[in-house]
DRENKOL-857773 format. One record per residue (C-alpha): chain; z, x, y negated; residue in one letter. Coordinates in steps of 0.5 Angstrom, whole numbers, plus 500, padded with zeros to 3 digits. Each point is the difference from the previous one (the first is absolute). Layout:
# residues N
<atom chain="A" up="Z" east="X" north="Y" resn="A"/>
...
END
This chain:
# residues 283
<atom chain="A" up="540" east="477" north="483" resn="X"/>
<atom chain="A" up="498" east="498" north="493" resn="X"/>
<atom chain="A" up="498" east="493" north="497" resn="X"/>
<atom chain="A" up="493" east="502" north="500" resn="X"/>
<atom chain="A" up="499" east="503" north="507" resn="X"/>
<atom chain="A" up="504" east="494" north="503" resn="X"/>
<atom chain="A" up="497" east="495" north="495" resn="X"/>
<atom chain="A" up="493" east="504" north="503" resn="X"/>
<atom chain="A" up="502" east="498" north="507" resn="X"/>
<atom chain="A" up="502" east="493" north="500" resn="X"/>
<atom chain="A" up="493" east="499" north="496" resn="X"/>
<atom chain="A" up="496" east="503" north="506" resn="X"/>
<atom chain="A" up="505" east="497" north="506" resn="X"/>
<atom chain="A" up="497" east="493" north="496" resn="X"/>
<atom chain="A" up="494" east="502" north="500" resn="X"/>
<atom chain="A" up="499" east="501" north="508" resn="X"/>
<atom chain="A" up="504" east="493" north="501" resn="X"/>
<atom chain="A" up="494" east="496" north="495" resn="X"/>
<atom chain="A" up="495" east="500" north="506" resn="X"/>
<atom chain="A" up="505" east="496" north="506" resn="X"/>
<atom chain="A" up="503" east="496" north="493" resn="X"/>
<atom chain="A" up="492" east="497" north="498" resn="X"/>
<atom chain="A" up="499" east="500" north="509" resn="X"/>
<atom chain="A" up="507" east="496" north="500" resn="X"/>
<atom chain="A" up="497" east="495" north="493" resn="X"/>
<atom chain="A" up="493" east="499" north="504" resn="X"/>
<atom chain="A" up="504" east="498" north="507" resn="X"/>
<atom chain="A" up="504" east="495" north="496" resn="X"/>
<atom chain="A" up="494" east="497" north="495" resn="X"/>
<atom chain="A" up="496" east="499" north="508" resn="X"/>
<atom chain="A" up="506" east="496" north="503" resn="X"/>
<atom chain="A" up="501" east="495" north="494" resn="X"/>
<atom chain="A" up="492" east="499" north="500" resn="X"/>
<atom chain="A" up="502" east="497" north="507" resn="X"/>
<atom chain="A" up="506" east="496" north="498" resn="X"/>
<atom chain="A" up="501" east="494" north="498" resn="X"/>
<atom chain="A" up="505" east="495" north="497" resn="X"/>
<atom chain="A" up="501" east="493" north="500" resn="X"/>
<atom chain="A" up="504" east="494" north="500" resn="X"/>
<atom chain="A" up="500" east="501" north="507" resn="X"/>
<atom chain="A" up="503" east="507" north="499" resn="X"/>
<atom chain="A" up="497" east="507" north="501" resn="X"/>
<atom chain="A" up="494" east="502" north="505" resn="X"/>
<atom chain="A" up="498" east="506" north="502" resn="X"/>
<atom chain="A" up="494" east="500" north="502" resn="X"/>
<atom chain="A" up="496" east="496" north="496" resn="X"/>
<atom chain="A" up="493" east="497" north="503" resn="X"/>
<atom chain="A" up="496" east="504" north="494" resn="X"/>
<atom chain="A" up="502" east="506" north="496" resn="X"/>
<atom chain="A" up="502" east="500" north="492" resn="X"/>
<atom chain="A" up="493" east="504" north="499" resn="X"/>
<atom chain="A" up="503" east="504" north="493" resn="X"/>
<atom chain="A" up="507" east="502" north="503" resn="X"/>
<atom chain="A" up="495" east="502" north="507" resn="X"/>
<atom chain="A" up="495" east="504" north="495" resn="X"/>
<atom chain="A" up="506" east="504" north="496" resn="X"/>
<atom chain="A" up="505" east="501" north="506" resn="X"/>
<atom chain="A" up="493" east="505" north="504" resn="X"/>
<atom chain="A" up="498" east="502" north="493" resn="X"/>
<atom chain="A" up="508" east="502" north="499" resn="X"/>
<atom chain="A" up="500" east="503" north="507" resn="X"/>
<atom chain="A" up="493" east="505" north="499" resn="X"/>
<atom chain="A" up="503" east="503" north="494" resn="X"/>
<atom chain="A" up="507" east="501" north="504" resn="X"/>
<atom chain="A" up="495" east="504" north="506" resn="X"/>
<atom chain="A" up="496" east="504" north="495" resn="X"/>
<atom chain="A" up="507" east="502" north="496" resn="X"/>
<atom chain="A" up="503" east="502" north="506" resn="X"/>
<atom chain="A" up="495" east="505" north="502" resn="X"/>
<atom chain="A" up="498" east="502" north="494" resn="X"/>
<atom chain="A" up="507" east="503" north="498" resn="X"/>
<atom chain="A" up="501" east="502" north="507" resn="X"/>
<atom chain="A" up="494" east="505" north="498" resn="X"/>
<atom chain="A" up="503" east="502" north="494" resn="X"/>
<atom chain="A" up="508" east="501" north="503" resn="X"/>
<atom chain="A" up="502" east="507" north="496" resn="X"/>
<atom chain="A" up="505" east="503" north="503" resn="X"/>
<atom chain="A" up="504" east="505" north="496" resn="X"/>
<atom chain="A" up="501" east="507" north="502" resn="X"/>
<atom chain="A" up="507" east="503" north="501" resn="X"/>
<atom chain="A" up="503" east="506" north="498" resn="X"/>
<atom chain="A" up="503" east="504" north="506" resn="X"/>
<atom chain="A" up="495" east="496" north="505" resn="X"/>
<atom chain="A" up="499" east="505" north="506" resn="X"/>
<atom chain="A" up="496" east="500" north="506" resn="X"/>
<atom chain="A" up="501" east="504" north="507" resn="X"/>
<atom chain="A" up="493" east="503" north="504" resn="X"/>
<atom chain="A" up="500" east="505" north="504" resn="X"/>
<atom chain="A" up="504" east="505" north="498" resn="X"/>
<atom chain="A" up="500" east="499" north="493" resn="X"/>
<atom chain="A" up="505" east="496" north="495" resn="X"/>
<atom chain="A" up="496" east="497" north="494" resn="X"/>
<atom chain="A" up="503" east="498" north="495" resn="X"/>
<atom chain="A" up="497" east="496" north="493" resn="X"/>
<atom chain="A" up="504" east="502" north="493" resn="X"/>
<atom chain="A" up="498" east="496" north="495" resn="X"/>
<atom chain="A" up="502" east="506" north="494" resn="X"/>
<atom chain="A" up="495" east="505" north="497" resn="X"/>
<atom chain="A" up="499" east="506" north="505" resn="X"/>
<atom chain="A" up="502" east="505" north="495" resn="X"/>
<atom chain="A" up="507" east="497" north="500" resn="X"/>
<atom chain="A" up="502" east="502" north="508" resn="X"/>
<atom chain="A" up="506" east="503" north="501" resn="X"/>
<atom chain="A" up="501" east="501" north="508" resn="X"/>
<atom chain="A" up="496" east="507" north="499" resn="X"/>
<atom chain="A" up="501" east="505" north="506" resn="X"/>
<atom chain="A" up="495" east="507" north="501" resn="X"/>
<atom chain="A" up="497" east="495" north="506" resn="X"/>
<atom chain="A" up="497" east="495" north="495" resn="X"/>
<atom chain="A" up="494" east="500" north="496" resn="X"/>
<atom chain="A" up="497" east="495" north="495" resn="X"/>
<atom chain="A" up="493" east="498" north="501" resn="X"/>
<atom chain="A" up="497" east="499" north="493" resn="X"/>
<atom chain="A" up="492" east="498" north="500" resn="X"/>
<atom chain="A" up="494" east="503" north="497" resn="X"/>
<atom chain="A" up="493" east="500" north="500" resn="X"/>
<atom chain="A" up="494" east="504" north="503" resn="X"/>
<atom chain="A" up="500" east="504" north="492" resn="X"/>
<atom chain="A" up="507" east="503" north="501" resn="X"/>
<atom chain="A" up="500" east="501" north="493" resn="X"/>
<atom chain="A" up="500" east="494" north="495" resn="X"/>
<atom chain="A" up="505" east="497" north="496" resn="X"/>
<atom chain="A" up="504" east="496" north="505" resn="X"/>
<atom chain="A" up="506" east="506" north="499" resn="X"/>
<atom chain="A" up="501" east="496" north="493" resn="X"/>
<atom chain="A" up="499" east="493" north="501" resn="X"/>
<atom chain="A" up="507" east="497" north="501" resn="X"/>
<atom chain="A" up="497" east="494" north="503" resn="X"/>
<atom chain="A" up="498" east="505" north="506" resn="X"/>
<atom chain="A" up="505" east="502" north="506" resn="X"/>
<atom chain="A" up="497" east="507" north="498" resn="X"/>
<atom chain="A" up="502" east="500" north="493" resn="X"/>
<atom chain="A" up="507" east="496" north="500" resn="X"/>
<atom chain="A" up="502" east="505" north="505" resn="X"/>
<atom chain="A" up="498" east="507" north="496" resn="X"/>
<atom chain="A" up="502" east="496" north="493" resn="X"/>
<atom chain="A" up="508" east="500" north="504" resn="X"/>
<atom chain="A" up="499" east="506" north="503" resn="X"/>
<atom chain="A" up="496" east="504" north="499" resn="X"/>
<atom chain="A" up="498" east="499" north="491" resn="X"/>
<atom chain="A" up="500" east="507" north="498" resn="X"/>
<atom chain="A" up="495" east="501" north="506" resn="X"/>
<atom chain="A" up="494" east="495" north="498" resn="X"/>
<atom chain="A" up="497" east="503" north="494" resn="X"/>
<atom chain="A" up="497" east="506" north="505" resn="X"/>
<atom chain="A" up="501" east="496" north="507" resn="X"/>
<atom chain="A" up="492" east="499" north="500" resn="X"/>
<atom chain="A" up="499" east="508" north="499" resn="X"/>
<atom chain="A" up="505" east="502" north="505" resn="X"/>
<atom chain="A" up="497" east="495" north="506" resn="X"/>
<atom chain="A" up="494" east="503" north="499" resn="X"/>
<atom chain="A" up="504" east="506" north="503" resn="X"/>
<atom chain="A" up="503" east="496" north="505" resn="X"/>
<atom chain="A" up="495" east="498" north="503" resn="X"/>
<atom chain="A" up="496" east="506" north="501" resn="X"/>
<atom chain="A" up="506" east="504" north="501" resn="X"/>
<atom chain="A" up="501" east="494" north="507" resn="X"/>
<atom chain="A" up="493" east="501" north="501" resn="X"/>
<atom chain="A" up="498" east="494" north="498" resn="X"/>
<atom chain="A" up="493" east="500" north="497" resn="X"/>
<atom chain="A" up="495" east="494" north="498" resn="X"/>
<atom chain="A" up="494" east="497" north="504" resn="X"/>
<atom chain="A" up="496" east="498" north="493" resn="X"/>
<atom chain="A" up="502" east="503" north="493" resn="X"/>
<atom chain="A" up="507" east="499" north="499" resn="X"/>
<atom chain="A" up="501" east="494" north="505" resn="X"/>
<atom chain="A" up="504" east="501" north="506" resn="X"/>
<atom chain="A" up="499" east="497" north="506" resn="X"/>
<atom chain="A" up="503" east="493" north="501" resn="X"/>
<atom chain="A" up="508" east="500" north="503" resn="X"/>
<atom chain="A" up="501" east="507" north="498" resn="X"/>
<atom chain="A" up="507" east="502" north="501" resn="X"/>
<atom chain="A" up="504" east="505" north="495" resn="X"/>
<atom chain="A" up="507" east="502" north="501" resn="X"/>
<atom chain="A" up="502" east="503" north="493" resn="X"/>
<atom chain="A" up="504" east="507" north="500" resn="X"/>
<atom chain="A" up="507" east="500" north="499" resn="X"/>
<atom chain="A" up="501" east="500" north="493" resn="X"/>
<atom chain="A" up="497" east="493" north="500" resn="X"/>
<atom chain="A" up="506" east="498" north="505" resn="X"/>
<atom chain="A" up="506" east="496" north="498" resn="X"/>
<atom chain="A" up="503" east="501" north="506" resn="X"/>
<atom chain="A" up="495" east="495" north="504" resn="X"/>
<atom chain="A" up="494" east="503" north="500" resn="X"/>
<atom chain="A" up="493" east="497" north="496" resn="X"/>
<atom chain="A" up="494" east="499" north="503" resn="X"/>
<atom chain="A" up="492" east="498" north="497" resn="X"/>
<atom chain="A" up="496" east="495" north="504" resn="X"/>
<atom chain="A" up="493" east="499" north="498" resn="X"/>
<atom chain="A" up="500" east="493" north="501" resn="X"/>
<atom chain="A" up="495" east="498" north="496" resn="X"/>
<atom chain="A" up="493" east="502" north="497" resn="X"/>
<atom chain="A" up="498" east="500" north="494" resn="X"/>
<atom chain="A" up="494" east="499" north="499" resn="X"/>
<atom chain="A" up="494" east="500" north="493" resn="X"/>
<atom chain="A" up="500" east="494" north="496" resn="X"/>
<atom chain="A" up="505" east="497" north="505" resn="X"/>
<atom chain="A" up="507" east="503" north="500" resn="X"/>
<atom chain="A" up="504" east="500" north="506" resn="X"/>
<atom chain="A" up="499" east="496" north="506" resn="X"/>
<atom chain="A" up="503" east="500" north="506" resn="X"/>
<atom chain="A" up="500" east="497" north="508" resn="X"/>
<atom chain="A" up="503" east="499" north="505" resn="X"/>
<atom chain="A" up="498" east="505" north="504" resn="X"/>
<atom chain="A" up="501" east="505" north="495" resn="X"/>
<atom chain="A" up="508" east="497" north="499" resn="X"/>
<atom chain="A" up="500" east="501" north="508" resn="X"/>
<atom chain="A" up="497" east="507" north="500" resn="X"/>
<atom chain="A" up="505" east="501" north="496" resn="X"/>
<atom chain="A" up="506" east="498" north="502" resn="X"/>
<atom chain="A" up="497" east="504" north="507" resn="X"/>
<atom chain="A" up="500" east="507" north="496" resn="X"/>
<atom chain="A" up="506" east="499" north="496" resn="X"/>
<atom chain="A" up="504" east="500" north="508" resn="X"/>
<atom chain="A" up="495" east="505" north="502" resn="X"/>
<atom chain="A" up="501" east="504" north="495" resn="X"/>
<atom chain="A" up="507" east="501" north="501" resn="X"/>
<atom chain="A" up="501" east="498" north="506" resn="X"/>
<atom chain="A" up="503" east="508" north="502" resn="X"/>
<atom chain="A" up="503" east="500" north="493" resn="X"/>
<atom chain="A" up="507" east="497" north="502" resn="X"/>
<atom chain="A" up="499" east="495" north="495" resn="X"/>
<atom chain="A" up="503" east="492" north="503" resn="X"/>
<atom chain="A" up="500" east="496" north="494" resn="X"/>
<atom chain="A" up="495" east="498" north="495" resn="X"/>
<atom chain="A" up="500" east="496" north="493" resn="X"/>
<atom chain="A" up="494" east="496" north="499" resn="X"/>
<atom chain="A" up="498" east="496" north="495" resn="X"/>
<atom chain="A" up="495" east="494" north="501" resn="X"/>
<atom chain="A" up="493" east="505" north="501" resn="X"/>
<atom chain="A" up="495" east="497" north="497" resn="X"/>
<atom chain="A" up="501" east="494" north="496" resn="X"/>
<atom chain="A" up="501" east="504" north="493" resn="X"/>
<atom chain="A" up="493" east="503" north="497" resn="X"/>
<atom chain="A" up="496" east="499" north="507" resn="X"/>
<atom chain="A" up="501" east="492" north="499" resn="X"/>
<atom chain="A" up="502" east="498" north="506" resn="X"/>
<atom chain="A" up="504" east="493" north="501" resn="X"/>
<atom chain="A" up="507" east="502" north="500" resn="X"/>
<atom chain="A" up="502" east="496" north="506" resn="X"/>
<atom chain="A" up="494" east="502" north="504" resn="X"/>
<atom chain="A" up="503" east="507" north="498" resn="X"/>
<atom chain="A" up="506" east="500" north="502" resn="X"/>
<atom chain="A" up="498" east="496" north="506" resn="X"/>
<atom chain="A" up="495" east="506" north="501" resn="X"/>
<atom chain="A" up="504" east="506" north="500" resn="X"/>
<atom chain="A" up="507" east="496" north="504" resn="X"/>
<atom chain="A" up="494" east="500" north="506" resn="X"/>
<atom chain="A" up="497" east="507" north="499" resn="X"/>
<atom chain="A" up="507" east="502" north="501" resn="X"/>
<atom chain="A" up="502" east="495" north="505" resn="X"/>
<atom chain="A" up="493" east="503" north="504" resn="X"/>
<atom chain="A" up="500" east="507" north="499" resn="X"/>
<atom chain="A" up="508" east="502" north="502" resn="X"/>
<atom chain="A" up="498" east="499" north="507" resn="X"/>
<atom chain="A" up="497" east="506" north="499" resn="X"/>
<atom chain="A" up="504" east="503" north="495" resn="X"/>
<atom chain="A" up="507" east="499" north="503" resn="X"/>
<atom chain="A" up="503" east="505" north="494" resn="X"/>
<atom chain="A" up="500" east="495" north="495" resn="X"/>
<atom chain="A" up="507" east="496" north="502" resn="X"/>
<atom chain="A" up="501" east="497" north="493" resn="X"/>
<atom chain="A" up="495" east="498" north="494" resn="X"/>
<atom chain="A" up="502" east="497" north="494" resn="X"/>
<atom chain="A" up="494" east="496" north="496" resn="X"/>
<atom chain="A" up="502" east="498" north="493" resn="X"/>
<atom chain="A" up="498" east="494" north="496" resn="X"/>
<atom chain="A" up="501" east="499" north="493" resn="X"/>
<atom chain="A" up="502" east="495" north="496" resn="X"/>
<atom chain="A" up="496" east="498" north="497" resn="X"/>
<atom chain="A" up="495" east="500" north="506" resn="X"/>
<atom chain="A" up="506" east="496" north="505" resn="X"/>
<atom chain="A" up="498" east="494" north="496" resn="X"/>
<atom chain="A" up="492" east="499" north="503" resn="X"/>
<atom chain="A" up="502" east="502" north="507" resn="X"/>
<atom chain="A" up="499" east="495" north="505" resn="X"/>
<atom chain="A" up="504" east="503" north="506" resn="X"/>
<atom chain="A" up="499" east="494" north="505" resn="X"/>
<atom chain="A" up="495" east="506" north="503" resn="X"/>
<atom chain="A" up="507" east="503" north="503" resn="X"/>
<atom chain="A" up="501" east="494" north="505" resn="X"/>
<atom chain="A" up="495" east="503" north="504" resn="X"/>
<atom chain="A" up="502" east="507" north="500" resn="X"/>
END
């Protein structure tokens, strides 16, 4: 541990004891309000209360009670690399990496990387997406002519679209081989997008995708799968609650699905840094 990340945490450990600190100086501040000293010696208690010391030993203690509970509320607890959770018959393991970066690959694995309702756009070169940062490692040379080609894919997987050229929500598109780097790639629909709006998504969208992602390969022998936080990139959603989303649409539908025995999500980096995983106490 560096001076910083060590300095950071002896700040945040003091922070948390300045609430029972102010409680223990009120406390000491209402007792000397009742204490007395004399020619006669100490007295305690006093007939009458020292009404300043009384009136600044309860200010004290109500402080102490609201910093207590609003620290309680804010208590961040940081996610760890490696963190693991058993359900089922399934081995969830979180990786604080990039997703395009996974080297335990086996023919019965396959990425899942999110799409939208479109298909085609622009998410294939945008470095910031999972879909762009994986084809930017491993599939550059296939970019410039990747939207025509999908255009072929999915009418050659008989996938065909339900308005103009969108797809129906949590559609599911194995790539052909050639795509493959050993672990197969997968396209999930998992958010619309919309006139004037960009890309959104819901909840149930991510669960009916998680459903047909399992559905969809449930007789392919694929039993591991590398997910990145659905939904928490261009569709907006909150990255905690995404995270919190996809561990428990996993959690729910592997009782259905018992072909998925280990599934990876990866978190980034930078992205690791507004993650409150306290919500992994209750799973």
């Amino acid at each position: 541990m560096d001076f910083k990340t060590e300095a950071k945490a002896i700040f945040a450990k003091t922070i948390e004891k300045v609430p029972n600190f102010i409680i223990f100086l009120g406390a000491i501040f209402l007792f000397i309000s009742y204490c007395s000293y004399d020619s006669t010696g100490f007295h305690f208690p006093t007939d009458g209360s020292k009404v300043p010391f009384l009136v600044i030993g309860g200010i004290l203690i109500l402080l102490g009670i609201i910093l207590h509970i609003g620290l309680l509320g804010k208590q961040i607890i940081k996610l760890k690399d490696q963190t693991t959770l058993t359900f089922n018959s399934t081995t969830l393991t979180i990786k604080i990496a990039n997703i395009q970066d996974a080297d335990n690959l086996t023919n019965n694995s396959a990425f899942i990387l999110p799409a939208n309702t479109s298909f085609v756009d622009d998410c294939v070169t945008d470095n910031k997406s999972a879909l762009g940062a994986f084809f930017k490692e491993h599939h550059s040379e296939k970019i410039p002519d990747f939207n025509e080609k999908l255009k072929l894919i999915l009418v050659a997987s008989n996938i065909h679209p339900i308005e103009g050229t969108h797809y129906k929500p949590a559609t599911v598109l194995i790539l052909p081989e050639e795509y493959s780097i050993k672990a197969k790639v997968i396209l999930v629909a998992s958010s619309e997008k919309k006139s004037g709006k960009g890309f959104e998504t819901t909840p149930s969208l991510i669960s009916d995708s998680i459903r047909n992602i399992f559905k969809e390969t449930a007789d392919k022998r694929i039993d591991t799968f590398f997910f990145p936080v659905i939904g928490s990139g261009h569709a907006g959603m909150e990255i905690t609650e995404a995270l919190n989303l996809l561990i428990l649409c996993i959690k729910f539908y592997s009782k259905q699905f018992h072909h998925a025995k280990n599934v990876f999500i990866f978190v980034r980096e930078v992205d690791c840094k507004r993650i409150n995983a306290s919500f992994l106490n209750s799973l």
